[in-house]
RODO-2510 file (C-alpha; in nm, 4 decimals, decimal comma):
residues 164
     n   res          X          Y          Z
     1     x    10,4953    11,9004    10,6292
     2     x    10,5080    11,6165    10,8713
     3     x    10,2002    11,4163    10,9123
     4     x    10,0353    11,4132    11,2592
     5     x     9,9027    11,0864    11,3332
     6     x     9,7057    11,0006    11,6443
     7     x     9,6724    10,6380    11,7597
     8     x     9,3919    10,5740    11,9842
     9     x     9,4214    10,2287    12,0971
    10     x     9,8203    10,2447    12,1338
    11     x     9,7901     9,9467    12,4376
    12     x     9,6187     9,7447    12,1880
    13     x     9,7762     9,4471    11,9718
    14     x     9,7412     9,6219    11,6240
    15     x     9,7620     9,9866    11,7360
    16     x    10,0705     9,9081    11,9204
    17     x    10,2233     9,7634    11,6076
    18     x    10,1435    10,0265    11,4272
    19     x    10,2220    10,2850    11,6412
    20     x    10,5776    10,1760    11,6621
    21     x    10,5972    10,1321    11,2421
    22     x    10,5095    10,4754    11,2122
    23     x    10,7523    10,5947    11,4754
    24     x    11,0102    10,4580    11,2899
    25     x    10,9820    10,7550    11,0778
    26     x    10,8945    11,1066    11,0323
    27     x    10,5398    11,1345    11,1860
    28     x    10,4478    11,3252    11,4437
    29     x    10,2793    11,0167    11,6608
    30     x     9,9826    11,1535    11,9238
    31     x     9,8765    10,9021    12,1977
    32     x     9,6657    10,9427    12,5242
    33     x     9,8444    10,9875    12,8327
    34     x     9,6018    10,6841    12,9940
    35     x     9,7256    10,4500    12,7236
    36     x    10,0868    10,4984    12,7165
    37     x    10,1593    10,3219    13,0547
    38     x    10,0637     9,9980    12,8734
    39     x    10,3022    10,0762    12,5976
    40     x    10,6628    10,1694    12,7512
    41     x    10,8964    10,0312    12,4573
    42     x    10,7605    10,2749    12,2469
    43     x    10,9658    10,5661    12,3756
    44     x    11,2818    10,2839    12,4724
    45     x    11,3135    10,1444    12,0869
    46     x    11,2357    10,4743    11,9163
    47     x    11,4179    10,7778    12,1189
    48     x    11,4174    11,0138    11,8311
    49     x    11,0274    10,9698    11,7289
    50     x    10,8006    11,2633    11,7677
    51     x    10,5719    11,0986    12,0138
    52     x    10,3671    11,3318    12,1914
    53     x    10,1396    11,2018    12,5227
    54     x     9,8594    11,4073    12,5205
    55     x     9,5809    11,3680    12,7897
    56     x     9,2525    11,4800    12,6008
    57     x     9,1032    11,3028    12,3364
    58     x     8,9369    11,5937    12,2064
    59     x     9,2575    11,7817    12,1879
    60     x     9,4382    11,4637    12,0195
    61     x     9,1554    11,4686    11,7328
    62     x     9,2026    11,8101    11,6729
    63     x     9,5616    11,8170    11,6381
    64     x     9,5767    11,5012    11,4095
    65     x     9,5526    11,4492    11,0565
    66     x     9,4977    11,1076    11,0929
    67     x     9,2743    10,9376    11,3752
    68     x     9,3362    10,5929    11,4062
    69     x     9,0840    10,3771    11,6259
    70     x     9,1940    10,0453    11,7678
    71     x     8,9717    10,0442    12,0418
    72     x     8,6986     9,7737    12,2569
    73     x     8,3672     9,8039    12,1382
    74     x     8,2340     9,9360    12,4671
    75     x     8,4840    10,2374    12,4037
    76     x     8,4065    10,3262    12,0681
    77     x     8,1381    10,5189    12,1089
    78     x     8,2570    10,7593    12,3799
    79     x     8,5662    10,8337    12,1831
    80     x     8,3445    10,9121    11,8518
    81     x     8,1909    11,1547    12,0414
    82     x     8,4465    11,3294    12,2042
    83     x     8,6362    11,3449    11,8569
    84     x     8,3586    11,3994    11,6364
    85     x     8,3466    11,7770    11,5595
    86     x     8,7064    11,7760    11,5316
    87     x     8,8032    11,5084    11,2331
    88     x     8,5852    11,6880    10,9941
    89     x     8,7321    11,6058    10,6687
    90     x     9,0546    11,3941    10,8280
    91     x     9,1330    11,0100    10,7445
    92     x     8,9821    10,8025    11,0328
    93     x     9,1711    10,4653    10,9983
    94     x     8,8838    10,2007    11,2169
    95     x     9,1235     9,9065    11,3091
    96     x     8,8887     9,5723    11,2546
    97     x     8,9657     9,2109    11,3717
    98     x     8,8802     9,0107    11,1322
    99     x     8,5421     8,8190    11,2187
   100     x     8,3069     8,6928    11,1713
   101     x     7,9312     8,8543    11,1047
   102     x     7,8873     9,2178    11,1781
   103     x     8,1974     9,3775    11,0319
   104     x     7,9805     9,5895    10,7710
   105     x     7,7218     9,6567    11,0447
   106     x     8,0065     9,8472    11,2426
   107     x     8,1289    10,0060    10,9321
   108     x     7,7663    10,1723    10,8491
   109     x     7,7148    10,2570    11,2315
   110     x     8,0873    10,4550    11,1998
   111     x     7,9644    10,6205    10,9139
   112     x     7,6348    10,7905    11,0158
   113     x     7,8340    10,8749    11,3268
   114     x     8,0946    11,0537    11,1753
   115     x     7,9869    11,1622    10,8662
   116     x     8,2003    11,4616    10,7191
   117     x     8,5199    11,2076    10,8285
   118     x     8,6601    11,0125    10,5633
   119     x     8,6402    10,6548    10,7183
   120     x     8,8306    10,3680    10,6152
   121     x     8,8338    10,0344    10,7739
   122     x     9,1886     9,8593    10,7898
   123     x     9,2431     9,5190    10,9066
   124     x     9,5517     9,3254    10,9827
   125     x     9,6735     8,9769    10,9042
   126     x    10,0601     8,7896    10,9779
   127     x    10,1318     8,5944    10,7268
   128     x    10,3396     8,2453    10,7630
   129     x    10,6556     8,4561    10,7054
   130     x    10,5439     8,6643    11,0077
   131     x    10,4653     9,0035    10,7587
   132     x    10,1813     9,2187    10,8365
   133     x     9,9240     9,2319    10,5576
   134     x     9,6825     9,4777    10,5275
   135     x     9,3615     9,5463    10,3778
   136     x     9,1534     9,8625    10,3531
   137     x     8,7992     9,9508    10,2684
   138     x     8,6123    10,3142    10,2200
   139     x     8,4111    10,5160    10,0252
   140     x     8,6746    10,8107     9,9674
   141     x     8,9327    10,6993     9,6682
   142     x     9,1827    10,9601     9,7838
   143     x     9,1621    10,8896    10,1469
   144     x     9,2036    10,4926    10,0359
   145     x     9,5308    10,6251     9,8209
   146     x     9,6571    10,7878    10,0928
   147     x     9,5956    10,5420    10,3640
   148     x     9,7659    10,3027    10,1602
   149     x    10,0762    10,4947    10,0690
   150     x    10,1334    10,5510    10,4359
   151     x    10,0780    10,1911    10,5857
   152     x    10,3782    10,1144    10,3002
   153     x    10,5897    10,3517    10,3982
   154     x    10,5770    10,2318    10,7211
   155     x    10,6338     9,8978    10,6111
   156     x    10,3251     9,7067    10,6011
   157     x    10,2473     9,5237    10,2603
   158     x     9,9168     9,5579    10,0935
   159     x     9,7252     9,2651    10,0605
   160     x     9,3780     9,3248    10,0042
   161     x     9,1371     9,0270    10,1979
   162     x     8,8004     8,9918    10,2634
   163     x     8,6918     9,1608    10,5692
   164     x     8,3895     8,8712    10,6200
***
């Protein structure tokens, strides 16, 4: 079964990236209609993905079985709550930039507002040689497995960092 995978934050610097990574093979990639404007070459360097523009975020979160977040501060919050009820039990992937203080503050606020998700924080790093790095963090061993398994497959190399 194909994995459904919707990227919230696709005009943004890491959700772009990995938006495009995981178009490169077989996911089914949901994005918001308002967001794909800012992100043409999607659909130009990867004609044969399964990238569907949807123009609800409610309706994305429901038909995902991965959320990922990469978005401002000031929109976090609305999006939580219009996705809330529906990623009950689903991987929510919470893009960080790595920063300074308040990184586990934001982590603890995520939690206690979506509680029955299984919330993992992933940040990004290039390296000299210009590879993307990852690291994740979470509380649910299984959702940390899987999370990991697909950010390889879609090339990214694991490379766990401190999130301070």
């Amino acid at each position: 079964m194909v994995k459904s995978i919707a990227v919230f934050g696709v005009n943004r610097t890491y959700g772009s990236v990995l938006a495009e990574k995981l178009a490169a093979h077989p996911f089914r990639i949901l994005v918001l209609s308002e967001e794909i404007d800012d992100c043409p070459s999607l659909f130009l360097d990867y004609p044969d993905a399964d990238i569907q523009v949807l123009n609800c975020s409610a309706q994305t979160g429901w038909e995902a079985d991965i959320i990922v977040m990469h978005v401002t501060a000031e929109n976090q919050l609305k999006l939580v709550n219009s996705i809330r009820e529906f990623v009950t039990k689903k991987i929510v992937l919470n893009i960080t930039e790595l920063r300074g203080e308040g990184s586990l503050s934001d982590e603890i606020e995520l939690e206690s507002l979506l509680p029955y998700s299984r919330l993992i924080n992933l940040s990004f790093i290039e390296s000299n040689g210009g590879q993307m790095l990852f690291s994740i963090s979470g509380r649910d061993q299984d959702a940390l497995d899987e999370t990991k398994a697909l950010l390889k497959q879609a090339g990214f190399v694991h490379a766990p960092f401190e999130l301070t």
